[in-house]
N, C-alpha and C positions, 0 to 999 in steps of 0.2 A: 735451613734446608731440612727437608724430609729426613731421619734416622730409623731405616730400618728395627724392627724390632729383634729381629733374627741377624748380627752381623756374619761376616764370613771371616775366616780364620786368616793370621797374617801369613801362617805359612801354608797351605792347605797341602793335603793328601789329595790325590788323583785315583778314585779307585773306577779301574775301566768296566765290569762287569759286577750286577750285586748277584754274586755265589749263594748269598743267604742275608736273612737282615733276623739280629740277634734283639732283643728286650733283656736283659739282664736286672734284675730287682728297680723295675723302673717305677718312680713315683713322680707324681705331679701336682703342683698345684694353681689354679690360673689366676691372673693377679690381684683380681678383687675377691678371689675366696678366700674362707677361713679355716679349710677344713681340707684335706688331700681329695684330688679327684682324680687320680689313677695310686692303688695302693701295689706298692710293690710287683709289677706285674712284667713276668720272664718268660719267653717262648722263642724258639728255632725254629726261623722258616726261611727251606732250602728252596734256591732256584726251580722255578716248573711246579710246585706244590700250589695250592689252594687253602690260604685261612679262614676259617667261619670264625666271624664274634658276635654272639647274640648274648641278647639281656634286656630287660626292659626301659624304657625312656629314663632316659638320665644316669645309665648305669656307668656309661664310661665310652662306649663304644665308639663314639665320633672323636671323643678327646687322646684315647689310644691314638686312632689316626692322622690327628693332627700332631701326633708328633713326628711321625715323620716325613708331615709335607712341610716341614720345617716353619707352621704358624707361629708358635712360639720360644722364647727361650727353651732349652732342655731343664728337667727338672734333676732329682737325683737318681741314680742308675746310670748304667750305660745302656744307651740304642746304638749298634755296630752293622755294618754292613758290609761285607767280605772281610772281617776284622779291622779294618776305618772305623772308629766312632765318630758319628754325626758330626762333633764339636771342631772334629779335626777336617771336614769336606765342606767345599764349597754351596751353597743353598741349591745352585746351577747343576752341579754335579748329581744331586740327588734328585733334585726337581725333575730333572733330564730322561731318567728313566720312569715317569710315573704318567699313568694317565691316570683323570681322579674323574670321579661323578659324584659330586657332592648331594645332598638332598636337594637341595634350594636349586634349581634347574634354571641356567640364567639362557634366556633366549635373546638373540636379537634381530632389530627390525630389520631383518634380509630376508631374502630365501632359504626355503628351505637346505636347499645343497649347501648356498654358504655356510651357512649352519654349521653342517656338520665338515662343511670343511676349515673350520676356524679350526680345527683341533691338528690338521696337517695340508697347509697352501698347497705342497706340491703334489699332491696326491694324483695317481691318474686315476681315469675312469673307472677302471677294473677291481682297483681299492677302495672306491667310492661303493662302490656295487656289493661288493663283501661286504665293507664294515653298515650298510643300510641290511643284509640281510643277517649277520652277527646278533643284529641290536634289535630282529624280526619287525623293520619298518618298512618295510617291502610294499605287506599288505594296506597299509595307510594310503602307501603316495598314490592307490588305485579313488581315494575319496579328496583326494587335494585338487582341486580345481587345478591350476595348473602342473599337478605333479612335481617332482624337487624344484622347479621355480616359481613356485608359491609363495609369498609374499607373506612371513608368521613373524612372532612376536609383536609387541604393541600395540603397530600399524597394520598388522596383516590378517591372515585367517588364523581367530583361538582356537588351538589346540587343545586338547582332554590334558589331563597331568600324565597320564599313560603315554601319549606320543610323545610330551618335553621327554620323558623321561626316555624313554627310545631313541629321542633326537641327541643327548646328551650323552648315551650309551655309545653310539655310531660315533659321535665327536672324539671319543676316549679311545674308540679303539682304533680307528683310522690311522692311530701315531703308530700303533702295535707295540705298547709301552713293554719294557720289562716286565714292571708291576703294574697291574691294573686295580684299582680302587673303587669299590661298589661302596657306597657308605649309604647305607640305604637305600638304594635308587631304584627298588622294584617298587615298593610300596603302593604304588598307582596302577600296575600293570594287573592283570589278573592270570591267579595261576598257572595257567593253561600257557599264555606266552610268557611268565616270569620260566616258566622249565623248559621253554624251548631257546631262550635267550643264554640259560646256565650249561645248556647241550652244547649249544652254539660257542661259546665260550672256551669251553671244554675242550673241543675237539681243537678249534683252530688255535686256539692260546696254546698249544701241545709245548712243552719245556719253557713255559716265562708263567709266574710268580702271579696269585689275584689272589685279592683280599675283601670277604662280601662283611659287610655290617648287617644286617636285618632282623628284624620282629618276626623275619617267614621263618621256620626252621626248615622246610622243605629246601631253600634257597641254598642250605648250607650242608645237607647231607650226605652230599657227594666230597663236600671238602676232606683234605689229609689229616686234619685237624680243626677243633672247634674250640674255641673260649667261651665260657656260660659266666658272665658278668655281672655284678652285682656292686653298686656304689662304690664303683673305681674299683673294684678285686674279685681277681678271677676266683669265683667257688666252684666250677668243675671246668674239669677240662677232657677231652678224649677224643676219639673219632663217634660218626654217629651212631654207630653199634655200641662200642663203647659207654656212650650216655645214656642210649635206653636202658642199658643194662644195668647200669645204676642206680634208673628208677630216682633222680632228684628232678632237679626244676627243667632240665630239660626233657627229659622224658615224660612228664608230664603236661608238658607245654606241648609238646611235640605230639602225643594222644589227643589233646584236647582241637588242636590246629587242623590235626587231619580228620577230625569228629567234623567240624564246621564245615572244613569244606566238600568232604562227602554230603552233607546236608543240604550245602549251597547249591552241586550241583544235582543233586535230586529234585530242585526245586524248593525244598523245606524252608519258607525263614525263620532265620535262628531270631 
C-alpha cells in the first residue's frame, strides 16, 4: 500500500483556529539534496496579516511554503501554529484551513464554473460571483463563448496563462481559506490586474492570513511584512518602507521593477 510521506501524529492536537503560524530557526533540506535549502528561517505571522517573500528563482520561496502544506517531512526547527507544532496536528487539520495557488495551474477538462467550483461543491451562486470578481475574471467570461460553461482545459477552449491563473485564484478563494497561498500565481497576469486582484484580496480577506510568493515586488508592498530571500535565508527582512530604506536588494529591485514598468506602459520596449 501507498505510505504517505507526511504521516499523522498517533495522538494528534486539535487546534480550532490558526491565531498565528510561528517559523522558529527553521531549516530544511529535500531528500535528494546535499546542501540545506531553507537555512534557519523564523518569522511571526498573526491572524488577518499579509506575508510577502520574495527573492529570486531558487531562493527558497516555494520550499518555505511547502512546509506548511505539509509536502514533506519537517526539517529541523519548529513551525507552530496557535502554539501546536506541525508534527503534533493532523495533515487534515492544517490542510483544512489553506487555500493554495500553486505556479503550475492545473486545469481541468470541464467548464469553466466547474473549475472554479472544484475548490468549494457547495458554493451558491452569490459566492461564485464574488470569488470570479476577487480573482478579476469577470471581464474574460465577456470573450468565452459560452461564458462560465465553456468547455477549458485540454478538451476545451486554451486559455492565456493570465486567465488559468485567475481561474486558479477564484478556485482558492471560493473556500474563504483562513490562509490563502499565492506562490507565484500572478506572474502571467499583467500589472494593472495583478493590483487590482491584491486590492481585491485586501479588502474582502479583511481579518484571515495571505501569503504572496513573487518576483513582483509591487505584489507585495502592501504586506505587514516581507522576507527578501536568498539561497534558503532570509538577508532582509521589513515592511516595504522599511526595505527601501535600507537601500539593499530589495530596494533596488523594487527601483529597477518600477523603471520597467513605467517604461512598458509608456510604450518604451525595454
Amino acid at each position: 500500500a501507498y505510505e504517505p510521506d507526511v504521516k499523522n501524529p498517533k495522538h494528534p492536537k486539535l487546534v480550532q483556529e490558526p491565531d498565528y503560524i510561528q517559523f522558529d530557526d527553521v531549516s530544511f533540506s529535500y531528500p535528494s539534496s546535499t546542501e540545506e535549502n531553507l537555512k534557519k528561517v523564523s518569522f511571526t505571522l498573526k491572524q488577518g496579516e499579509t506575508l510577502g517573500v520574495v527573492g529570486k528563482t531558487g531562493s527558497g520561496k516555494t520550499t518555505l511554503v511547502r512546509q506548511l502544506l505539509r509536502q514533506y517531512p519537517l526539517g529541523d526547527g519548529d513551525i507552530a501554529v496557535s502554539d501546536v507544532t506541525l508534527d503534533k496536528m493532523t495533515n487534515e487539520n492544517v490542510l483544512g484551513w489553506i487555500g493554495y495557488v500553486p505556479q503550475e495551474h492545473i486545469l481541468f477538462s470541464k467548464t469553466a464554473r466547474e473549475n472554479i467550483l472544484f475548490g468549494n461543491r457547495e458554493a451558491t451562486e452569490e459566492e461564485l460571483e464574488k470569488a470570479i470578481e476577487i480573482a478579476a475574471f469577470k471581464k474574460d467570461l465577456e470573450f468565452l463563448p459560452e461564458g462560465l460553461e465553456t468547455l477549458v482545459g485540454e478538451k476545451g477552449v486554451s486559455l492565456s496563462g493570465g486567465q488559468k491563473q485567475r481561474i486558479s485564484i477564484a478556485r482558492a478563494v471560493i473556500q474563504n481559506p483562513e490562509i490563502l497561498i499565492l506562490d507565484d500565481s500572478l506572474s502571467a497576469v499583467d500589472a494593472r490586474t495583478e493590483a487590482a486582484i491584491i486590492e481585491n484580496i485586501r479588502t474582502e480577506r479583511s481579518g484571515k492570513t495571505t501569503i504572496i510568493t513573487t518576483h513582483r515586488l509591487s505584489a507585495v508592498q502592501h504586506a505587514d511584512w516581507i522576507l527578501v530571500m536568498d539561497e534558503g535565508a532570509v538577508i532582509e527582512e521589513g515592511t516595504h518602507d522599511q526595505l527601501i530604506q535600507k537601500g539593499g536588494w530589495y530596494a533596488e529591485q523594487f527601483e529597477r521593477q518600477q523603471g520597467e514598468s513605467e517604461s512598458a506602459d509608456s510604450g518604451v520596449k525595454i
